[in-house]
N, C-alpha and C positions, 0 to 999 in steps of 0.2 A: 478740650476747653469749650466751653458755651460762649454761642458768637451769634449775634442780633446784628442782621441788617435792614435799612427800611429803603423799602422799594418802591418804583414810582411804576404807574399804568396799574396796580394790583387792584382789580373792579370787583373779584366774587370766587366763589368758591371752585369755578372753571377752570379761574388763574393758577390758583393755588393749589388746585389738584393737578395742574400742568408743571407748576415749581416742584412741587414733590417727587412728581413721576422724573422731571429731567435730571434733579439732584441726587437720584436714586440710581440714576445710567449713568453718574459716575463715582457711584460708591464702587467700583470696583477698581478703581485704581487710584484710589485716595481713601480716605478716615473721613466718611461721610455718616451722621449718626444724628437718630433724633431729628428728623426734621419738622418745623412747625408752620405754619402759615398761618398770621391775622390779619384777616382782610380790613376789619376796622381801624388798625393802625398803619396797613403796609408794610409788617415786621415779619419775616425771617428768620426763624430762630433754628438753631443746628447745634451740632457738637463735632468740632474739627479741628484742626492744627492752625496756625498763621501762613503755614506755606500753601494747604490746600485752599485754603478761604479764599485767597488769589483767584483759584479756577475755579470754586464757587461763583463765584463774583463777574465771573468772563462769561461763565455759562447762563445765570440769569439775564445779562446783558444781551446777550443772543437768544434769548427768548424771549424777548420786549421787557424786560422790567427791569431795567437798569437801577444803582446804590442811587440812594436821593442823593445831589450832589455831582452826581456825573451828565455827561451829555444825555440829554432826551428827546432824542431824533422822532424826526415824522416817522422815521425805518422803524424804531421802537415801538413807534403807538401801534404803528400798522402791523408788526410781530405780534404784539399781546393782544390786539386783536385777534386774531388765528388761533394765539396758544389758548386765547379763553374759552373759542368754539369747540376746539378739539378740548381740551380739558372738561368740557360740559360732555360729550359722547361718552368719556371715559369715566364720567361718573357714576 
């Protein structure tokens, strides 16, 4: 099922190449498919189940970009910080 989240700290194509790579390290033990990243909107878009979307969700949050709507710690910004640099090497 097609599932849109919008994410907060999402600054550039770094990020987003950091969300993909992280989402990708747990396709293997879930139904992780399609993933998309817009950085203009901060949208998430994937193709998954309601149970794994959970640890989708837990896993972005751990990589600075928490659901809009959830807590957005200084810990957060300061993650997506980091995921952005390294998502920039890895491009």
């Amino acid at each position: 099922m097609k599932q849109e989240i919008y994410i907060e700290n999402l600054k550039c194509g770094g990020c987003a190449n950091t969300i993909i790579n992280g989402l990708k390290s747990i396709n293997e033990v879930s139904e992780v498919s399609e993933v998309n990243v817009n950085v203009e909107k901060s949208l998430v878009t994937l193709f998954t189940n309601e149970t794994t979307l959970l640890i989708v969700k837990e896993k972005l949050s751990k990589l600075g970009y928490p659901e809009v709507g959830d807590k957005n710690t200084v810990l957060h910004k300061a993650k997506s910080f980091v995921s952005c640099a390294v998502g920039k090497m890895d491009l």
